[in-house]
N, C-alpha and C positions, 0 to 999 in steps of 0.2 A: 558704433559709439554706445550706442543702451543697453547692450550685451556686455560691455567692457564695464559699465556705469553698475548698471546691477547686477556683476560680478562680482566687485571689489569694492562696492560700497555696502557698507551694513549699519542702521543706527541701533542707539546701546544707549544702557546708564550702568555709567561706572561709579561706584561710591567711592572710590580712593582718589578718582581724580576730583572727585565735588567735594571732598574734604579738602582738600587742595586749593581749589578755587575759592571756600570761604572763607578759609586763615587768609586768604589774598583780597578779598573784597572786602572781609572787617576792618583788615589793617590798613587798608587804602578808603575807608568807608567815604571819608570828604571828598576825596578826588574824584569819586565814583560819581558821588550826587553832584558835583560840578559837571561833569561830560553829559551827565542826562537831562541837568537843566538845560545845556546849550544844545543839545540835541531835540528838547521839547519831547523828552521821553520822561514818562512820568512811572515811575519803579512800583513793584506789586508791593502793596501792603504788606503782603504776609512776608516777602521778603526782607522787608524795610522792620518788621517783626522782630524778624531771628537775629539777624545787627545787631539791635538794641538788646535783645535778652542777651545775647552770649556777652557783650560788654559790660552787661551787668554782674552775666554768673563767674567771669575770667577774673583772676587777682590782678591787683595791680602790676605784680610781680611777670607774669604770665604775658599781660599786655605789652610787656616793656619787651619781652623777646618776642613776638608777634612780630613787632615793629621794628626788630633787627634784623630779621631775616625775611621780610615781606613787605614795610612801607617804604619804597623808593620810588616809583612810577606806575601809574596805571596802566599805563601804556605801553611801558617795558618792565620785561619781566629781569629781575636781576639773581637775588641768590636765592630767590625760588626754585628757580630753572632748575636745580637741582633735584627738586623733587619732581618736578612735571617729566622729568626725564625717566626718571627711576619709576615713573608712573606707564610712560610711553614705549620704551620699551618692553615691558612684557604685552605683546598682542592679545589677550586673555584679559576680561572682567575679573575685578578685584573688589572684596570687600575692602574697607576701611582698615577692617582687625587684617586681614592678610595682608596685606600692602604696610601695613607699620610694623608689623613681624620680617617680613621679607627685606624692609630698610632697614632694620638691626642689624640684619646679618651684612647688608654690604658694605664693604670698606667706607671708610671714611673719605678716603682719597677718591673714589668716583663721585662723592657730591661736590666734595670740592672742585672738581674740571668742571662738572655741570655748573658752578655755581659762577665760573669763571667765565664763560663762556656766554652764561646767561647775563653778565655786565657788559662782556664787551662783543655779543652779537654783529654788532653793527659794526665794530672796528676790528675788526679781524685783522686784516691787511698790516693795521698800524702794531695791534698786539703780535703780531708774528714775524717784526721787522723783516719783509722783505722775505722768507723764508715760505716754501711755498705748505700747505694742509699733509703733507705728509707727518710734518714735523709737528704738528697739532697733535695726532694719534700716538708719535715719539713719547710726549711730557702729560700726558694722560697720569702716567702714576709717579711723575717725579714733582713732588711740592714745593725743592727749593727750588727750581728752573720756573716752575706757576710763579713765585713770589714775586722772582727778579722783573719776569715778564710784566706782571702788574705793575709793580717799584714805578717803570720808565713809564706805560700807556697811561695816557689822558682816557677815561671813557668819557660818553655826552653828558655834556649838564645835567640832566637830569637824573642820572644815577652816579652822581659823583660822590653823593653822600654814602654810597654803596662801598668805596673802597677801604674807609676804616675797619670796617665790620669782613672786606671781606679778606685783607691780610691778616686780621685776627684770629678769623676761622683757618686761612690755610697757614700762619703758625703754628696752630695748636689743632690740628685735626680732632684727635681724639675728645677732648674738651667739647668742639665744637658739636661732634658727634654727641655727646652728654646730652649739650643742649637743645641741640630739634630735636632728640627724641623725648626727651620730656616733654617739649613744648607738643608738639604734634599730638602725645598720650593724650597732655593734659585739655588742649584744644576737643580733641574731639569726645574726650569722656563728660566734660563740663559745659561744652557749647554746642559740638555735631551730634551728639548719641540721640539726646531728647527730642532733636527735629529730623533726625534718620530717616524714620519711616514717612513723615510725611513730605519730605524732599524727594524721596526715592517713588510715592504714588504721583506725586505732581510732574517730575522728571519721565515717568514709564508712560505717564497717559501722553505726552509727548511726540515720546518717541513712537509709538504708534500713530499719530498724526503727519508727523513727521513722514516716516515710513512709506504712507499711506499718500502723502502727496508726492512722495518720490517715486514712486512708481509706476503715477499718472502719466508723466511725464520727465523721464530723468534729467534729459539735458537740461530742460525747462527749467526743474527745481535748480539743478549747480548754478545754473548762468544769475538766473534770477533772484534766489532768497540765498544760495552759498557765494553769488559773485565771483565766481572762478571759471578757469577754464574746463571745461569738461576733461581736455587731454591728461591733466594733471593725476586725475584719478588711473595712472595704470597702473598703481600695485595696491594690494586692500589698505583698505582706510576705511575704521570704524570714527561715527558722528555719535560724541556724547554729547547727548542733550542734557543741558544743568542748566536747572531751575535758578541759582542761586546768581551766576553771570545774568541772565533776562537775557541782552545781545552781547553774540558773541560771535566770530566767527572765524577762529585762531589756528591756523594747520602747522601740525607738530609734527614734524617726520621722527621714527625711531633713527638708534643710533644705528650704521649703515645703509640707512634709507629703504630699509626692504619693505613695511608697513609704515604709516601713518596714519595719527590719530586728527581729528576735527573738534574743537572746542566749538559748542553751537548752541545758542541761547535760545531758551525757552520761549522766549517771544519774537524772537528774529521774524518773523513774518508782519507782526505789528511795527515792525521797520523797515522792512526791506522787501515786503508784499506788496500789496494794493494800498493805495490810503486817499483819501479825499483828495478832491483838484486844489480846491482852495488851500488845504495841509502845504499838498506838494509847493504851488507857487510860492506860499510861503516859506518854506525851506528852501527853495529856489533864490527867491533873494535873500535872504539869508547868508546863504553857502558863497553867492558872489559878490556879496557887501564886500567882502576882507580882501584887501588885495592881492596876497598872497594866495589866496585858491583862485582867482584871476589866473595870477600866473602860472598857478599848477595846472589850468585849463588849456593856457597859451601854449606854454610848453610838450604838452599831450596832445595835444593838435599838430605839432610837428612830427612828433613821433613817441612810439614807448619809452618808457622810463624805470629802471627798476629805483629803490625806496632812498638809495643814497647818492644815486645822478641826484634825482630831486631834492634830496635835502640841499648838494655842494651848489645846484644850481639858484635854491632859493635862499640860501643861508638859514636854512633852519635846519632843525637836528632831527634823525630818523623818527624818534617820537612825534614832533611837532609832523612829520607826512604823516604818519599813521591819523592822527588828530585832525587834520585838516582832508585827506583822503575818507575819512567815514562821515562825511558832509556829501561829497560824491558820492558814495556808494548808497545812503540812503535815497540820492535822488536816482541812483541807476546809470549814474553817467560814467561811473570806470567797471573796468571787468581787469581778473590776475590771469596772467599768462605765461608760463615756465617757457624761459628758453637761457639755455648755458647753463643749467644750475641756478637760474635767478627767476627768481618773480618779477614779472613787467607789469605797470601799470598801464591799461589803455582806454583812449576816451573813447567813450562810445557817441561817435557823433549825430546819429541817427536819433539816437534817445536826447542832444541837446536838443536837435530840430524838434523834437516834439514836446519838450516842456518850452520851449519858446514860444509855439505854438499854443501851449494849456496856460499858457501867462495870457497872452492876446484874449483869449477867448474867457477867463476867468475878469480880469479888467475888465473886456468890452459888452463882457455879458453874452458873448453872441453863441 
C-alpha cells in the first residue's frame, strides 16, 4: 500500500486551479463564513483580506457575473464545474496566464456539458431518463439534446437557482463563451494578479509540509487528515494545496478517470489533525445535537452508505450529506470508500468508542 501511495500521489500548487477556487469562494463569501462559524473554524485573516480587497477592486458590473456563474452552493459546485474540469484534465501544473489561454481555445460546447453536469451531479439517473452513461458521452457536443434534457430534470434545491443561467448559457454558447472569458481576464487581472505571488508562497510552503507529513506515514496521512480510503489512490492524483479554500478536501477525477486531482486546504490539519479534548467533546456534541446526524450515525452503523442512499434515506438533499457529513469527519468518525464506481460513507466505530470515552473523561475530569 505505501509504494502504491507514494507512487501516485504527488502534492502541487496549481495557480489555475486557486484562481478558480477564489472567483468561487468571493462569490459564495457569506455562505463560506456561515459553514466556518458552525464549524467553529475561524478563517486566516490574510484570507478574510483578499475577499475584501478584490470586492473592492471588481466593478459592479464584474460582480454581477461572478454570481452568475459561481454563486449557487457552497457545497455544490454547479456551472463552475466547467472550469474545474478544464482545469482537471490537463495532469500538468498551469499558470493562471496558460490555463485562460488554453480555455479560449476550447469550444464552447465542452463547458457547457461540464457545466451541466456540474448542476446535476447528483441526479444523474433522473437527467438521463433511464438511459444508461453511454449515452452521457453520446450528447457531450450536441446542445439542443443538453437543453431538452435540462427543460424536464428537477436539480436539488439548492442549485435550482442555477437553471436560468444555465439554459441561457447553453442557448447561446458562443455569447456565453464572451462572458467567462472576460470575466475570468477580468477576475484575475484586478483581484488574483496582486495577491499571486503571495498566495502561491503561502500555498508552496504548504505543500512541503504537506509532503513532508506524507511521507511519514502515508496511509496514516489519507485515513486521517484526507479521510479516504487509501485503495482509492490507484492511479496518480496530484493534492493542490490552496491557501485560499483553508479546508478542503474535494477529489476530482479527470474525464476518463485515468488521473485525479485533490482539492486540499491549507489548514486541513487545523481540522482534521490533532485538536484539544475539550474542542473535540465539544464538537462532539455539537455534531449529535441535530437529529439528523443522529440518524446519519444510526444508519452507518448498519451499514455503508454512498451520498444519495443517505440523502433518499434522510430526506435531505446531497448537499445537506456533504454539510452534515463534515461534522463527522472533523470528529474522525466516517472514512470514503470506493466500491462500484461510488464512494461509501463508513462509520468508524472504534473512533465513536473513543470520543465516548474522551467525553466521560473530559466531564468527570478523570
Amino acid at each position: 500500500m505505501k509504494d502504491m501511495l507514494t507512487k501516485n500521489i504527488t502534492f502541487a500548487y496549481n495557480e489555475a486551479m486557486e484562481l478558480i477556487i477564489a472567483m468561487g469562494m468571493v462569490a459564495c463569501e457569506e455562505q463560506m463564513e456561515e459553514v466556518a462559524n458552525e464549524y467553529k473554524f475561524e478563517m486566516d485573516p490574510l484570507a478574510l483580506e483578499f475577499h475584501n480587497e478584490a470586492r473592492e477592486r471588481l466593478s459592479p458590473h464584474t460582480l454581477r457575473e461572478l454570481e452568475f456563474f459561481f454563486k449557487y452552493n457552497f457545497l455544490h459546485k454547479a456551472l463552475d464545474f466547467g472550469f474545474y474540469t478544464s482545469i482537471c484534465n490537463c495532469p500538468k501544473i498551469q499558470s493562471a496566464e496558460e490555463w485562460i489561454s488554453k480555455l479560449d481555445q476550447t469550444p464552447a460546447e465542452d463547458i457547457m456539458f461540464g457545466m451541466v453536469y456540474g448542476v446535476y451531479h447528483d441526479k444523474m439517473d433522473e437527467l438521463l431518463q433511464g438511459r444508461n452513461w453511454d449515452y452521457w458521452a453520446e450528447v457531450k457536443g450536441d446542445i439542443p439534446a443538453l437543453i431538452e434534457l435540462v427543460k424536464v430534470t428537477e436539480p436539488q434545491p439548492e442549485v435550482a437557482g442555477a437553471i436560468g443561467p444555465l439554459l441561457e448559457c447553453l442557448n447561446h454558447p458562443p455569447e456565453a463563451k464572451q462572458r467567462y472569458m472576460q470575466l475570468i481576464r477580468q477576475f484575475y487581472k484586478d483581484a488574483y494578479k496582486p495577491w499571486a505571488k503571495r498566495i502561491k508562497e503561502l500555498s508552496e510552503a504548504s505543500v512541503l509540509h504537506y509532503g513532508d507529513s506524507f511521507m511519514v506515514d502515508p496511509e496514516r496521512f489519507i485515513r486521517e487528515t484526507n479521510k479516504s480510503e487509501p485503495a482509492i489512490y490507484d492511479i496518480p492524483t496530484t493534492f493542490h494545496i490552496s491557501f485560499l479554500s483553508q479546508i478542503n478536501n474535494h477529489f476530482i477525477y479527470s474525464e476518463g478517470g485515468t488521473y485525479a486531482w485533490v482539492l486540499f486546504g491549507i489548514h486541513n490539519d487545523r481540522v482534521f489533525g490533532p485538536a484539544a479534548d475539550r474542542e473535540k467533546v465539544e464538537l462532539f456534541f455539537k455534531a449529535l445535537s441535530d437529529k439528523r446526524r443522529m440518524d446519519f450515525v444510526s444508519l452507518l452503523r448498519e451499514r455503508p452508505c454512498y451520498g444519495a442512499e443517505l440523502a433518499a434515506e434522510l430526506g435531505i438533499t446531497p448537499a445537506a450529506v456533504n454539510y452534515h457529513a463534515n461534522f463527522l469527519f472533523f470528529l474522525d468518525l466516517l472514512e470514503m470508500k470506493r466500491s462500484d464506481h461510488r464512494m461509501y460513507y463508513h462509520l468508524k466505530t472504534d473512533r465513536l468508542r473513543e470520543l465516548l470515552a474522551l467525553t466521560s473523561k473530559v466531564l468527570l475530569d478523570e
